[in-house]
N, C-alpha and C positions, 0 to 999 in steps of 0.2 A: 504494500500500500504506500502511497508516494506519503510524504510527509510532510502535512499543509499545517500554516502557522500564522494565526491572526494575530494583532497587535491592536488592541484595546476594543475588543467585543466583551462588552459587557450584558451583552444580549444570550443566555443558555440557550434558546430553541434556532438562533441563528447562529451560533455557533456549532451544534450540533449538528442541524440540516444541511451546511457548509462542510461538512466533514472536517473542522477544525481538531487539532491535537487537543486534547481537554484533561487536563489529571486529574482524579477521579475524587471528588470532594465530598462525593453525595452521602456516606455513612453518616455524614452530620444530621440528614435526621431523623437516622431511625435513632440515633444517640442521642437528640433533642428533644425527643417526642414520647420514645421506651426509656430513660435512662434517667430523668431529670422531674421533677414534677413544678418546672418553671411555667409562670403564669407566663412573667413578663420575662424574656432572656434581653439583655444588653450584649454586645460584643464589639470592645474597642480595639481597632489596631490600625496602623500607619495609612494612610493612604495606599494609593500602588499594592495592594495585599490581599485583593480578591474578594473585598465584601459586596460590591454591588452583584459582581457574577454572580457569588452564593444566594443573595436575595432574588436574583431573577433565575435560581436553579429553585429555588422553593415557591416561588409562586407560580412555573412552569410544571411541578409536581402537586401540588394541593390543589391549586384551583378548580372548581366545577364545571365552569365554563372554558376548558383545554380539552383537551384527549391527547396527552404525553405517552403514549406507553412507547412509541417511536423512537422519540429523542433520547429516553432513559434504557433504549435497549442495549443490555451490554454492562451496564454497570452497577459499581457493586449495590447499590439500595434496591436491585429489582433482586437480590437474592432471599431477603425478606420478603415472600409470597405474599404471606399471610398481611404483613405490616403493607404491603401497597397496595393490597385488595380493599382492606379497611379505608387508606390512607391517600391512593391517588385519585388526583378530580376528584374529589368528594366531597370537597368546603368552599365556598364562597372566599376569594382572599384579596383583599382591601392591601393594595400598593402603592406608596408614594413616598419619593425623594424629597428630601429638602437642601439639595446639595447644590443650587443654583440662587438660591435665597438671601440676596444681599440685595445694598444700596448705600450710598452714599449718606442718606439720611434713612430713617425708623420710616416716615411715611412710603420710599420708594422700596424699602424691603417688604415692607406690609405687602405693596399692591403685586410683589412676587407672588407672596405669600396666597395672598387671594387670588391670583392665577392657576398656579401649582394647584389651588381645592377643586379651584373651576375644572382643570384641564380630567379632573381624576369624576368630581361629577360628570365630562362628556364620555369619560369610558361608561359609566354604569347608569347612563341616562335611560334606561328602558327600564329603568324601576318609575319613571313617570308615569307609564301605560299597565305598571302592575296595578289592579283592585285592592290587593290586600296590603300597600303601602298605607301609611295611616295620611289621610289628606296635610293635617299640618308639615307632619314632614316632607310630603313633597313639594310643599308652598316653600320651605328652610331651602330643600336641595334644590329648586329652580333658584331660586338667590344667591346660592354660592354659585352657582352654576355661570349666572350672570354679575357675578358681583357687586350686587349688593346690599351683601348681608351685615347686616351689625355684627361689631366686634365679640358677643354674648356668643352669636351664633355660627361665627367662626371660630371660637374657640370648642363647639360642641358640636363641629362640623361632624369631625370623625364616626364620633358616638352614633349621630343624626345617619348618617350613610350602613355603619353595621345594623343598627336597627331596621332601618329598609331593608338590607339583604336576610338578616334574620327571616324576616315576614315575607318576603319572597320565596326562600329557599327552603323557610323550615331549618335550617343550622347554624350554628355561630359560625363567627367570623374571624377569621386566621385576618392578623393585621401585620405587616412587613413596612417597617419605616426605615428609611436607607438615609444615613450622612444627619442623621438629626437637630448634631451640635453645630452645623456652618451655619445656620442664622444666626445663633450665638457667637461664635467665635468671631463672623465677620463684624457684630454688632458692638463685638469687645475692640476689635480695630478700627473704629469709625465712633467711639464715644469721646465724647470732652463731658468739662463742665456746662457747655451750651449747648451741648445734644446729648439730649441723656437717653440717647439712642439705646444702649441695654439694657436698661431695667426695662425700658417697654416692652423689648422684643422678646424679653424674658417672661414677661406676664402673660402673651400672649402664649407663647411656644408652651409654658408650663398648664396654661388651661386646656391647649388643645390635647396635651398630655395626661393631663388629672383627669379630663372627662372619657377621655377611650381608654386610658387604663385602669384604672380605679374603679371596683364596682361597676363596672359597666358586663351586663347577663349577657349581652349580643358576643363578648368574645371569648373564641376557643382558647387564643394566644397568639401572645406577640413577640415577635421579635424585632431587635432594633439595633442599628449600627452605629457606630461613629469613632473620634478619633477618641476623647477624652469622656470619661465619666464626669456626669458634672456633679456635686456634691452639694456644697455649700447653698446652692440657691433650693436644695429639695425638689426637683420637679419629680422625682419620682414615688416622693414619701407618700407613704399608705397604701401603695401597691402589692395587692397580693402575692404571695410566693416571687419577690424578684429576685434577677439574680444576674450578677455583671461578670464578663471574663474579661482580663488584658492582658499583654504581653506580660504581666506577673504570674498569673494562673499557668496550672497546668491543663485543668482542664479545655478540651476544643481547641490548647494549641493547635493539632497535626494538620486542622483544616485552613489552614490562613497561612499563604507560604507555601513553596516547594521543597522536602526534603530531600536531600545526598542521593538517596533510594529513587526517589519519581524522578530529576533531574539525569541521573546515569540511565533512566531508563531514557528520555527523551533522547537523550544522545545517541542511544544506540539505534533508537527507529530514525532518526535524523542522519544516521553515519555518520556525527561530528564526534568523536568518541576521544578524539585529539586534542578537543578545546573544554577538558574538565577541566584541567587546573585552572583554566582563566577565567572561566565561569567562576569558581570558586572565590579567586581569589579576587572579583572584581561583585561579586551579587551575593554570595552567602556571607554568614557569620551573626543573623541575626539569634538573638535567643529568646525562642516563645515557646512558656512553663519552663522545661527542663531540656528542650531540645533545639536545634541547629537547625533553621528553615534562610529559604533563598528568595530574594523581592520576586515576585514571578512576572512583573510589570518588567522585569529589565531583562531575566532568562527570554523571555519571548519575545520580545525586544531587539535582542541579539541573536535569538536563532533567527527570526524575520532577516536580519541584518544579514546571515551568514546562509542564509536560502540565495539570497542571491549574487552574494560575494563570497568566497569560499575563505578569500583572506579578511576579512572584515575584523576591523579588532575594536575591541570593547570600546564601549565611550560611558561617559553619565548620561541615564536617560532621565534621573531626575530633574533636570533643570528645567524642561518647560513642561512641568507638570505640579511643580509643589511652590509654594511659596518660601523663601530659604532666607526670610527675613528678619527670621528670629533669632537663629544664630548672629545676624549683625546685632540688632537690639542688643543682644545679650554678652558679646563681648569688648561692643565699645559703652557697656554700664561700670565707668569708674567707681560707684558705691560699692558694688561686690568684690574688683579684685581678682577675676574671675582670668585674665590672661596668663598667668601661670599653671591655671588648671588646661586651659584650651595648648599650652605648650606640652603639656605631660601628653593629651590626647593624642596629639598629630606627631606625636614623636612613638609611636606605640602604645604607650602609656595605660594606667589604669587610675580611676577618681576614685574616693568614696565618698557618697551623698546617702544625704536621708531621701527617698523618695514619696511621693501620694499619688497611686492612681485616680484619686476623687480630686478633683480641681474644680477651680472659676474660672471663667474666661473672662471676667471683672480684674481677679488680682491675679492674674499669673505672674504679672513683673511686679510684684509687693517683695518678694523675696527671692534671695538665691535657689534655694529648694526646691519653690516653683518652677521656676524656670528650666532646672534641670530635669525635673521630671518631665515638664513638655516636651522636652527632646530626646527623651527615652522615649515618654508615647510615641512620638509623631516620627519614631524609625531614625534620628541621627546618630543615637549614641544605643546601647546593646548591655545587658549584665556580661560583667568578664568570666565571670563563674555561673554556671546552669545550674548548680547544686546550690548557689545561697536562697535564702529564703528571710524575709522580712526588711523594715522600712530600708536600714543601710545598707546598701548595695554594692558593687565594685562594679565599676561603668567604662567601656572602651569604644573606642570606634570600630564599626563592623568591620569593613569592606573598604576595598581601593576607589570604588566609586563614590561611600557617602566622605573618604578622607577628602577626595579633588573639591567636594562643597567647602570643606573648613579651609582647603587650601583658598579658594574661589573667595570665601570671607572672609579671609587674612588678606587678600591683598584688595579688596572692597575696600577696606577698614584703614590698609598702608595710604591709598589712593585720598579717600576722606581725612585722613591729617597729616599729609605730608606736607613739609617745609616750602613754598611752593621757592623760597629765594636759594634754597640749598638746587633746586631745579633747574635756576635759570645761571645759578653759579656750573653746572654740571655740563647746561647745553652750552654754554661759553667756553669751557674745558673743551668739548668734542669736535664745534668747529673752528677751533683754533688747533688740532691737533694736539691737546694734550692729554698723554693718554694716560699718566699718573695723577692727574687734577682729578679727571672722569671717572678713573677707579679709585680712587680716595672718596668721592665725594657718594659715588653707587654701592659701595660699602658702606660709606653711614648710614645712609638709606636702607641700607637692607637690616646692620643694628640694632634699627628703632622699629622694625616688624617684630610680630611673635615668633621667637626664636621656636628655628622648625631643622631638623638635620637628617631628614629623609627627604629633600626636597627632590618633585623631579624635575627634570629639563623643561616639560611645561610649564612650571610652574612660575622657573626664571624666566620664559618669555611673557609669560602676563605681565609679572614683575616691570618688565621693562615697557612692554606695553602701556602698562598705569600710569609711569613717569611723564610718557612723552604726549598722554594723550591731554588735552587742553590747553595749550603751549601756545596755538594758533600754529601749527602745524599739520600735515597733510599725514595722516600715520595709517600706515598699511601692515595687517600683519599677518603672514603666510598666506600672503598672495601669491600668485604664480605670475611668478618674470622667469626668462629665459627659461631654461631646462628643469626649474625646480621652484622654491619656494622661501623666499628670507624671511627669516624671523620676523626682522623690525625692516621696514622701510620710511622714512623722513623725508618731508618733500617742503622745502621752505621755496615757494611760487616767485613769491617777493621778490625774494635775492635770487634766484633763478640756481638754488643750490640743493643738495639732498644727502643723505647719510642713509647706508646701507648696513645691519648690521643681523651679523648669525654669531646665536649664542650658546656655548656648552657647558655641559656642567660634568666638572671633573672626579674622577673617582679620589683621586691625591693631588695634596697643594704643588704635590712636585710636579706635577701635569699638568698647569695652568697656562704654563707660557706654551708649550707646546701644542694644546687644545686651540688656545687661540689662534696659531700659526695654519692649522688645520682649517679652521672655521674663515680666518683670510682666502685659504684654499681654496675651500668650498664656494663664495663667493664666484670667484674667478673661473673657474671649472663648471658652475651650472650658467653660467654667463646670466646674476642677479640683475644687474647694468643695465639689459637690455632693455630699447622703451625709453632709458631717460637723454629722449634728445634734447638740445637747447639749456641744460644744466651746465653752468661757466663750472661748475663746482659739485664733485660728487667724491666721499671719504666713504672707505669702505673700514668695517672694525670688525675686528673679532672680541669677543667678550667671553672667558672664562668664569665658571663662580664654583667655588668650592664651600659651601655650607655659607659662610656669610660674607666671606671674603670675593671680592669680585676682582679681575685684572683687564686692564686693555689694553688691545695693538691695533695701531693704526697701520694699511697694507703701503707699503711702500710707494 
């Protein structure tokens, strides 16, 4: 069977009928449903980590209105007979995201908000034409429907719609809320003292909450996703039988994540059998309960990648998918202190922090603590040890992919307070050819970053990239001139002059002057030059760095 690979189907029935690769997640719920006697289940984990799939794998299996038995042939939850005879199509199941639900102000999130109700009243619009809906309720569900229902009656939207299905169908209603906390969380980054944008959106979110969880007869059970447990503001209190899992628990780790085990099997139906270690050491390393799981958001990512490049080599696919702003917040916060800890990280390192998976999105930046635990939740940072257990924890960075982020907001961070006269003293140094000024002065510079001594070669060309970019300079970097690609290109239009520069990073200080001899080479040999006509003035450099020390040679 050829071996097909989508990248970001979050859709189960269209992945399946696609004949997409799918690793087999489905025991969650005969393990949810026999195993648990959860009214309400929570399950928090990272982004990128397969909660929406799991949610459109179970209301692809419950629902009433499907006929699954197609999609699910083959895997392992049809080996429970008995449990899927009882258990497939045979519930009414009430689905909706809230993971689009933001705005600028509370008013523009609301009318998401009452969107999203709307769009979920036009899937189950044919309870208007049921008899046995009770009339007021479908006077409520045409209002949400159309938007405009009082705030009362969108917080009791939910309830209002299981009760319809109830009396339609004769069964409760299985309810599935996917990303629940991004109203909140976006509401926690968009509040001031003059928009007190969260507590409203909290009031809201928490009634639509109270009233379809809490004592509400119309439901079977619910499950719900998100990144952080929320605590302190209580939206879940008085909820019968509930019960939350996170990357702390052991429990329903194995379903969130690819293990060692499902990823070597991929490989083998893939014939890439040759690219474990890089897999590994660029997407595994997370620790969820007691075991060692892989972002599956970047394994499939990368096998996509290597379906059609055979040499294709890893990159971060995190970057246009997550927000990676908190790790700034969080290291340029001089009250914590915290740059000596983010130096132990990126160097291998290991922390210990007290952690909380019950959080605010109000006060996560109140405290150190906080903040560290959001970035264990939200997948930056990993327990070092899978056997601790309790608040303190020993904390590492996964993976070569989430290290290139801290790299990414280490020089974010150099970029936002760099000296800008040590800058313009450096670029005075370079076209004037001095090439012990320019490595004196790019070694301060490099000093006053978070000391890092794993650095790689990419890392130094951002490095230099950040320096030159806002100078009122033309800066290019691995662009393709002539036969290859230079690092740094400099185009000063003005002075009709430019600087070329490829840069290495040495394994020993005793290989610096040599490195750069090479990197002059290189220059010349891929003919970088090429293109810059009408330049009265073009300096080629080579630029070695060995951990924070930098050197420079100008080519002859």
């Amino acid at each position: 069977m050829a071996f097909r690979v989508g990248v970001g189907e979050s859709d189960f029935a269209n992945l399946r009928r696609s004949d997409q690769y799918y690793v087999d997640k489905t025991d969650i719920i005969y393990e949810l449903v026999e195993e648990t006697e959860n009214k309400v289940t929570l399950f928090t984990r990272p982004r990128r980590f397969g909660k929406t799939l799991m949610m459109s794998m179970m209301l692809n299996f419950f629902s009433i209105r499907k006929d699954s038995r197609e999609i699910f042939e083959g895997l392992k939850i049809t080996e429970h007979e008995e449990f899927c005879e009882k258990w497939m199509n045979q519930y009414p199941v009430l689905f909706l995201s809230f993971k689009d639900i933001e705005g600028e102000t509370f008013d523009g999130a609301y009318k998401m908000l009452k969107t999203r109700l709307a769009d979920v009243c036009k899937e189950w619009d044919f309870l208007l034409e049921e008899s046995k809906v009770n009339p007021a309720d479908r006077e409520i569900f045409e209002k949400i429907m159309f938007k405009t229902a009082e705030e009362d009656e969108v917080k009791n939207s939910l309830k209002t719609i299981t009760r319809m299905a109830y009396a339609v169908y004769g069964k409760k209603v299985i309810l599935l809320i996917d990303e629940y906390d991004v109203p909140l969380a976006k509401a926690g980054e968009k509040n001031t003292a003059e928009n007190q944008y969260y507590s409203s959106m909290l009031d809201v979110i928490r009634g639509i909450m109270g009233t379809s969880l809490k004592d509400n007869e119309f439901l079977e059970f619910a499950v719900i996703t998100g990144c952080l447990r929320i605590a302190k503001e209580s939206i879940f209190t008085g909820t019968n039988n509930f019960a939350s899992y996170s990357v702390l628990d052991e429990d329903f780790s194995e379903y969130f994540g690819f293990s060692e085990t499902e990823v070597e099997k991929m490989l083998a139906v893939a014939d890439q059998r040759d690219k474990r270690d890089v897999i590994k050491e660029w997407y595994d390393g997370y620790v969820f309960g007691s075991g060692l799981v892989y972002c599956p958001w970047d394994v499939m990512n990368y096998m996509s990648a290597l379906k059609k490049r055979k040499d294709a080599r890893p990159k971060n696919y995190w970057k246009n998918t997550s927000h990676n702003g908190i790790l700034f917040t969080f290291v340029k916060r001089t009250d914590f202190k915290v740059k000596g800890k983010f130096e132990i990280l990126m160097n291998g390192g290991t922390i210990v922090q007290t952690i909380s998976d019950e959080l605010a999105y109000d006060t996560l930046h109140s405290s150190e603590d906080n903040l560290w635990s959001v970035i264990l939740m939200a997948g930056y940072l990993t327990k070092a040890d899978a056997r601790e257990e309790g608040e303190t924890v020993s904390l590492k960075i996964p993976n070569r992919e989430i290290a290139s982020i801290f790299e990414d907001t280490v020089v974010r961070l150099f970029k936002d307070t760099m000296d800008d006269s040590a800058r313009k003293l450096m670029m005075e140094a370079l076209w004037k050819g001095d090439e012990q000024g320019g490595a004196r002065i790019i070694s301060d510079l490099l000093w006053k970053t978070i000391s890092y001594h794993d650095y790689h070669e990419d890392y130094y060309h951002a490095f230099l990239a950040g320096i030159f970019v806002g100078m009122g300079y033309e800066v290019e970097s691995n662009k393709e001139k002539g036969l290859g690609r230079p690092d740094i290109l400099l185009k000063d239009d003005d002075n009709r002059r430019a600087i070329i520069i490829e840069a290495k990073k040495s394994k020993r200080e005793a290989d610096m002057d040599k490195d750069c001899d090479q990197a002059i080479d290189q220059i010349f040999t891929e003919k970088y030059g090429e293109g810059l006509y009408g330049y009265t003035q073009i300096l080629c450099y080579g630029i070695s760095f060995f951990q924070k020390q930098a050197k420079v040679k100008k080519s002859p």
